[in-house]
C-alpha positions in Angstrom: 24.1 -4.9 -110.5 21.4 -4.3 -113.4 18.5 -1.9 -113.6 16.1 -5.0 -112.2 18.1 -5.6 -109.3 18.3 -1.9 -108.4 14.0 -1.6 -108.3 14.3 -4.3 -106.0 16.5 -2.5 -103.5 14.1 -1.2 -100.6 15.2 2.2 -98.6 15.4 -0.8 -95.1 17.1 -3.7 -97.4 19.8 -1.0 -98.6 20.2 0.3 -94.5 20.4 -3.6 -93.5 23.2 -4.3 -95.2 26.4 -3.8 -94.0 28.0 -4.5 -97.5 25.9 -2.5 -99.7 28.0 -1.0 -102.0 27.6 1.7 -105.3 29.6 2.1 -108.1 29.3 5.3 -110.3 30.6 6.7 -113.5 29.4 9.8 -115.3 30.0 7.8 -118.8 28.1 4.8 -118.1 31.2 3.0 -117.8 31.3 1.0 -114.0 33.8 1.8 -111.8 34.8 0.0 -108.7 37.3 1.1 -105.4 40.9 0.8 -104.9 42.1 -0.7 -101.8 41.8 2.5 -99.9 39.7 1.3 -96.9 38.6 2.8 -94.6 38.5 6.3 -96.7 35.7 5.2 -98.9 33.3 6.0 -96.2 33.8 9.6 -95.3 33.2 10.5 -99.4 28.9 10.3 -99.4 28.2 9.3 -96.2 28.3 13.1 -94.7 24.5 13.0 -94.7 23.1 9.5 -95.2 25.1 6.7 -93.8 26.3 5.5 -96.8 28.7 2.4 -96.3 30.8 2.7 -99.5 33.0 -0.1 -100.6 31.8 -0.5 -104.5 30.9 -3.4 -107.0 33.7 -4.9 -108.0 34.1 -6.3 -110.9 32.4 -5.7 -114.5 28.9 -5.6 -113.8 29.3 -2.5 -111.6 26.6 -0.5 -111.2 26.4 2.3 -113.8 25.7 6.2 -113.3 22.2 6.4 -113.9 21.3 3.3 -111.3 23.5 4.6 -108.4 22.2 8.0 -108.6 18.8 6.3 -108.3 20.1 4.0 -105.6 21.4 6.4 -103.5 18.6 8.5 -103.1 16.5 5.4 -102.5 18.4 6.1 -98.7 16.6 9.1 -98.2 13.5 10.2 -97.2 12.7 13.0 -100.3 12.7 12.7 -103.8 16.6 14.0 -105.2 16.9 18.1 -105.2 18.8 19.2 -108.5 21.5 20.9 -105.9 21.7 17.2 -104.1 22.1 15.8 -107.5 25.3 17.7 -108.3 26.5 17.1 -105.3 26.8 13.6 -105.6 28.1 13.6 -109.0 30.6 16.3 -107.5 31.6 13.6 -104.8 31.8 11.0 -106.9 34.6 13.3 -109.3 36.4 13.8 -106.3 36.8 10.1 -105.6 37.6 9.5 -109.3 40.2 12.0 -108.9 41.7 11.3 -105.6 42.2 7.4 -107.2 39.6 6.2 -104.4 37.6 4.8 -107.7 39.3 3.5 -110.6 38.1 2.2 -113.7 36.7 -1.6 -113.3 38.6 -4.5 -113.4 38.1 -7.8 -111.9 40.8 -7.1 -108.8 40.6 -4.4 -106.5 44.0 -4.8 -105.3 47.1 -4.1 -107.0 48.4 -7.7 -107.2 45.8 -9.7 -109.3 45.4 -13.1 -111.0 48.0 -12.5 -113.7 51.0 -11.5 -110.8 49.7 -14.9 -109.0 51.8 -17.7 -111.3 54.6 -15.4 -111.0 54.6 -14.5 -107.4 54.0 -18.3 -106.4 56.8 -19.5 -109.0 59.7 -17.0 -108.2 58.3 -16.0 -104.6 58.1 -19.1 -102.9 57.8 -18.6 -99.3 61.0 -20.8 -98.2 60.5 -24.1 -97.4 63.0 -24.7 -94.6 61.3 -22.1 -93.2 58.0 -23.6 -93.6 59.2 -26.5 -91.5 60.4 -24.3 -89.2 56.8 -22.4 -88.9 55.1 -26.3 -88.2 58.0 -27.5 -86.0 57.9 -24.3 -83.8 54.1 -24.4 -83.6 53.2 -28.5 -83.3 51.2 -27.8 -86.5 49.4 -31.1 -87.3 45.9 -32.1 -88.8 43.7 -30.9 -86.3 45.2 -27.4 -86.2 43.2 -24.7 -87.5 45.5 -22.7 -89.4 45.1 -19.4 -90.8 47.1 -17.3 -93.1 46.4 -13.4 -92.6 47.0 -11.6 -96.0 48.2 -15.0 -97.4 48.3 -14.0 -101.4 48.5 -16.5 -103.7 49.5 -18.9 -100.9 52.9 -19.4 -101.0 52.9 -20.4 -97.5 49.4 -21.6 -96.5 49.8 -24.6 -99.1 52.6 -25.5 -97.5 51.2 -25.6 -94.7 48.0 -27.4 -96.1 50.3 -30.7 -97.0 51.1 -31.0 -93.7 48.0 -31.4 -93.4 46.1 -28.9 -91.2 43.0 -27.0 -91.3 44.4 -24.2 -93.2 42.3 -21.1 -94.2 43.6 -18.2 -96.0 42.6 -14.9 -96.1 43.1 -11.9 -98.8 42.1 -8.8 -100.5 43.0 -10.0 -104.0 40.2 -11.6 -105.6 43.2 -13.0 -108.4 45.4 -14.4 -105.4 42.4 -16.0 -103.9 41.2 -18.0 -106.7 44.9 -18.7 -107.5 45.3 -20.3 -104.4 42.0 -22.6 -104.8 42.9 -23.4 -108.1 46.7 -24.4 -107.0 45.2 -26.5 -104.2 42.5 -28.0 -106.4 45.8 -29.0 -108.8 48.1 -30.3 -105.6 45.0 -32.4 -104.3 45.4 -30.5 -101.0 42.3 -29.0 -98.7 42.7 -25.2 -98.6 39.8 -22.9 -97.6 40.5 -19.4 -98.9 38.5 -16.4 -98.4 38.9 -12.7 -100.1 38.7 -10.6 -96.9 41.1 -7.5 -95.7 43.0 -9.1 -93.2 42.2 -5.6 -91.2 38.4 -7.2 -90.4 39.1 -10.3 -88.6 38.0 -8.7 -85.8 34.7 -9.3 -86.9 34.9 -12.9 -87.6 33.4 -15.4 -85.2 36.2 -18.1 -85.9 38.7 -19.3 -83.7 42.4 -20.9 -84.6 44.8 -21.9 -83.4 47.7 -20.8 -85.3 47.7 -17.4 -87.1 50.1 -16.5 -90.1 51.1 -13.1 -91.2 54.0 -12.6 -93.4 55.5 -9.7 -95.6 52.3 -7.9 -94.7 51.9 -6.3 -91.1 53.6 -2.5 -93.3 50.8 -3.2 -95.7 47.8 -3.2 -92.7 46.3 -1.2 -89.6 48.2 -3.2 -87.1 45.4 -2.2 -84.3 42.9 -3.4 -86.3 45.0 -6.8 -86.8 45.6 -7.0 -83.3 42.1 -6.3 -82.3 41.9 -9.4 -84.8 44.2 -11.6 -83.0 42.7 -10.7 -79.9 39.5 -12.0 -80.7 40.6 -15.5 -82.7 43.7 -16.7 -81.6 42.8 -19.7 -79.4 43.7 -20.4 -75.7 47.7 -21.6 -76.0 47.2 -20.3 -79.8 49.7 -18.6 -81.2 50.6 -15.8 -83.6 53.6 -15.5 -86.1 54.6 -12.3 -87.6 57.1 -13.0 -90.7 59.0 -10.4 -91.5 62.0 -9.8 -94.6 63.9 -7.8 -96.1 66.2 -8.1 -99.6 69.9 -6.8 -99.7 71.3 -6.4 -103.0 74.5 -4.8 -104.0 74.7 -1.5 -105.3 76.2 -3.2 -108.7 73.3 -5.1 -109.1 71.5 -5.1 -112.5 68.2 -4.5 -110.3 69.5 -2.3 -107.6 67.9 0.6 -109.0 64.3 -1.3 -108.2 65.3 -3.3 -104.9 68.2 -1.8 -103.6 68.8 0.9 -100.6 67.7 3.8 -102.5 65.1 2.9 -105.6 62.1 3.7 -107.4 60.8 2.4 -104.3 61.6 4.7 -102.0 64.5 4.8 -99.4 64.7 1.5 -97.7 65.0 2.4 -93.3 68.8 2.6 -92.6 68.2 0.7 -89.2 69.8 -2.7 -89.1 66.8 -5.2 -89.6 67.0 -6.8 -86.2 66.8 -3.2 -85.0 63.4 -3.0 -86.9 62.3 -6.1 -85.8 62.8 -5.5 -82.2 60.9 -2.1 -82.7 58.0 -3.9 -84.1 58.1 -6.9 -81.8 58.0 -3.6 -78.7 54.7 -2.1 -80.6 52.5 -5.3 -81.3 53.7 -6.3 -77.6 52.3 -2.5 -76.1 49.4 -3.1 -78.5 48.3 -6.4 -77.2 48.6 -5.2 -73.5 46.3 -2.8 -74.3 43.7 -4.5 -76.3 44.2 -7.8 -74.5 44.5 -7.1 -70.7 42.8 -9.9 -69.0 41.7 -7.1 -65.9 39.5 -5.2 -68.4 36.0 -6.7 -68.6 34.8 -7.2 -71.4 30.7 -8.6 -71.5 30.6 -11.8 -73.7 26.9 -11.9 -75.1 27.5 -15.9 -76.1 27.5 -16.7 -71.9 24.5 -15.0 -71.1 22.2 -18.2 -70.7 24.6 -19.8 -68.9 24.4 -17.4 -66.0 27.7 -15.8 -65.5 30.7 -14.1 -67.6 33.2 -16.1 -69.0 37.2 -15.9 -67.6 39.0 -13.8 -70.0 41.4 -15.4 -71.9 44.7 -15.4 -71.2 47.2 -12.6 -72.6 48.9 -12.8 -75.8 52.4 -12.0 -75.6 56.0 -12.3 -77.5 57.4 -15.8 -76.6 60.5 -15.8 -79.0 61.8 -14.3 -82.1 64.0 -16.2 -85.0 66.6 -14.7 -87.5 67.1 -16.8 -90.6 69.1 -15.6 -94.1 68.7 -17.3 -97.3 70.8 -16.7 -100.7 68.7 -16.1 -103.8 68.5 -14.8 -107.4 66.6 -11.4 -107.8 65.9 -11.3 -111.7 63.0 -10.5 -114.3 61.3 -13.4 -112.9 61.1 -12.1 -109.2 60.5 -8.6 -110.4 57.4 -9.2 -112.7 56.4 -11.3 -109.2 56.7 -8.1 -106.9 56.2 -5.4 -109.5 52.6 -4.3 -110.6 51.8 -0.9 -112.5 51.6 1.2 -109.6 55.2 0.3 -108.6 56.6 1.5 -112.6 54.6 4.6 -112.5 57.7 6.6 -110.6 60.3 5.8 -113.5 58.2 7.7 -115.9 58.3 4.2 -118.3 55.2 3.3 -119.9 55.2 -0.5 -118.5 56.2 -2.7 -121.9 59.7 0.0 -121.5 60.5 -0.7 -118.2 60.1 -4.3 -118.5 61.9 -4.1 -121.6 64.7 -2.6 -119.4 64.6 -4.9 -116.9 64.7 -8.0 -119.3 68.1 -6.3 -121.0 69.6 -5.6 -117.5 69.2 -9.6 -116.4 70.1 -11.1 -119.4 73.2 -8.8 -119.7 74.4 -10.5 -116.2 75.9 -13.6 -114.9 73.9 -15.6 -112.1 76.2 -14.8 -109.6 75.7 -11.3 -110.7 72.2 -11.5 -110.0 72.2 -12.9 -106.6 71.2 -11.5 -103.3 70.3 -12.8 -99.7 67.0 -12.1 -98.4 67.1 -11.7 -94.3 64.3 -13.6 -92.3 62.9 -12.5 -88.5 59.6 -14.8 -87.3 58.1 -12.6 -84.1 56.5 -15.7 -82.1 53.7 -14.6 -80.0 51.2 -16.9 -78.1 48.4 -17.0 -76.2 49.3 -17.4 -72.4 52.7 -17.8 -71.2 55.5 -15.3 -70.4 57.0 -13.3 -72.3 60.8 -14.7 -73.9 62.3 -12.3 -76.2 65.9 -11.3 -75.8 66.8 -8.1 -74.8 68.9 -7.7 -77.9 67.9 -8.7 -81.2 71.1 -8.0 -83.3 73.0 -10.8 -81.1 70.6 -13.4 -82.1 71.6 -16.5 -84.3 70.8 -16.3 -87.9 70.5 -19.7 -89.7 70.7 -20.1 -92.8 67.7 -21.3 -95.4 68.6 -23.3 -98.9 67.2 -21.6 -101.7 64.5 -24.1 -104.0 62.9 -23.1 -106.9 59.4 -23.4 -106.9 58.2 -26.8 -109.0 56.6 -26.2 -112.1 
């Protein structure tokens, strides 16, 4: 945003917006937010109803025009004490890592991870199949993929074809994923969106996607989300994983039980399955019970109040395991800065460390399994989980290399 733009800005325009957004550095240099959502809001808005969510991206507002922005909000010309205490709030954020300096991502995986994550990441393609088999996936079924990255999996899903939308914070992943399905000659629609605000989308689908992400979101929100897309009949698959690597192997001191990492839960996985499966279930109950009503402004003219939908609920729940390498390849894929910053390393030594460790071992050395659960829910129905997750089958998934 330049000087022009900012004289522009009325006191009502600035108010209007929902997505009016500052960006502030005391050395004229812009600065824009980490994913931190919702925090941002509680830092300025004390006073003023400031919606804070910030420029990103190099053209950030500087110092000078936010200060002059932000008191555009109020009613008084800027007090010398009011002053310093933005510039004091604005420290604080700097300080707490709620602003960072710009970039042209505000999330931690960006375009340069996106080549590697869709190369030595790819979502698996037996399991794909699966997803489309399970769900009667065809061309007229609007698909969307809920924190879907670089689209591993929604450009599968796009050759079925379908209607396939994805949706994520990453500005990188998302023009990686257009410019993938530009290259494949596929139709992909994908927007950069926290997968925490579908609730305010106006869309419906029929099939919703969500995997390797629900640990990264505010599953309320997401299921507020659901609540208010997913199509009669629709359903929604959360796709969960985990790794398992040896103690022995050259990268167990990244991915294995007890890393850089953190401590990986000692509960078997179909244990944590079943205990996520139990709170999305109680979640949707309570955000989704067909007894509650609930106005719905789009049937006033027509003179009465829509049925409510029916309920969403678990329908079934799949185990799969597939064999894989884990080497530099899937690190630099998974790993960004914020992930090295526990070893200590500046990033050029740790991936110098990691090269040396996976070139030192054999490929059988390098191997690991990763372990697949898909939580099936739809829209109507009764409920079909087992009562027991751990004596479910597991199949097994081939392991293929993404194509060049």
């Amino acid at each position: 945003m330049n000087s022009t733009a900012i004289a522009q800005l009325t006191r009502e325009r600035l108010r209007a917006s929902p997505n009016f957004v500052l960006a502030f550095s005391q050395d004229g240099r812009p600065y824009v937010a980490q994913e931190t959502e919702p925090y941002l809001q509680y830092w300025l808005s004390q006073r003023y109803r400031i919606l804070l969510s910030l420029f990103s991206g190099p053209r950030g507002a500087t110092g000078a025009q936010v200060v002059e922005a932000y008191f555009r909000l109020t009613d008084s010309e800027p007090q010398e004490a009011e002053r310093k205490r933005v510039l004091k709030a604005v420290a604080d954020m700097r300080q707490a890592g709620v602003l960072v300096g710009t970039r042209d991502d505000v999330s931690r995986y960006d375009a340069r991870m996106a080549q590697d994550y869709l190369r030595h990441r790819p979502f698996p393609a037996d399991l794909a199949s699966f997803l489309v088999r399970e769900t009667g996936i065809g061309p007229q079924t609007r698909v969307l993929d809920l924190a879907g990255g670089p689209g591993s999996l929604a450009l599968q899903l796009a050759q079925v074809p379908a209607n396939v939308t994805l949706m994520d914070l990453s500005r990188g992943f998302v023009r990686a994923a257009r410019a993938t399905a530009a290259g494949r000659g596929v139709a992909l629609e994908a927007i950069h969106e926290s997968a925490n605000r579908l609730m305010y989308s106006d869309a419906e689908y029929d099939v919703v996607t969500l995997s390797q992400a629900i640990h990264w979101l505010d599953d309320v929100l997401v299921c507020r989300g659901i609540t208010r897309t997913l199509a009669p009949d629709g359903s929604f698959l959360v796709i969960q994983a985990t790794m398992d690597l040896d103690d022995a192997h050259p990268l167990a001191f990244v991915f294995g039980k007890d890393s850089i990492l953190g401590r990986k839960d000692p509960q078997p996985f179909p244990q944590q399955v079943q205990a996520l499966a139990r709170r999305l279930s109680l979640l949707f109950e309570a955000l989704d019970a067909p007894d509650v009503h609930r106005h719905d402004p789009t049937q006033r003219f027509a003179g009465e109040e829509a049925a409510p939908p029916a309920r969403v609920v678990p329908a079934k729940v799949s185990f799969f395991r597939q064999r894989r390498p884990f080497d530099l390849g899937y690190a630099r894929a998974f790993l960004s800065d914020e992930h090295i910053r526990p070893t200590g390393l500046a990033p050029e030594q740790f991936w110098a460390d990691v090269e040396a460790r996976c070139a030192a071992a054999t490929p059988r050395q390098l191997e690991g399994h990763f372990d697949w659960a898909v939580l099936h829910f739809r829209r109507g129905g009764v409920p079909g989980v087992p009562a027991d997750f751990g004596a479910c089958e597991v199949q097994s998934l081939a392991w293929e290399p993404a194509q060049d």
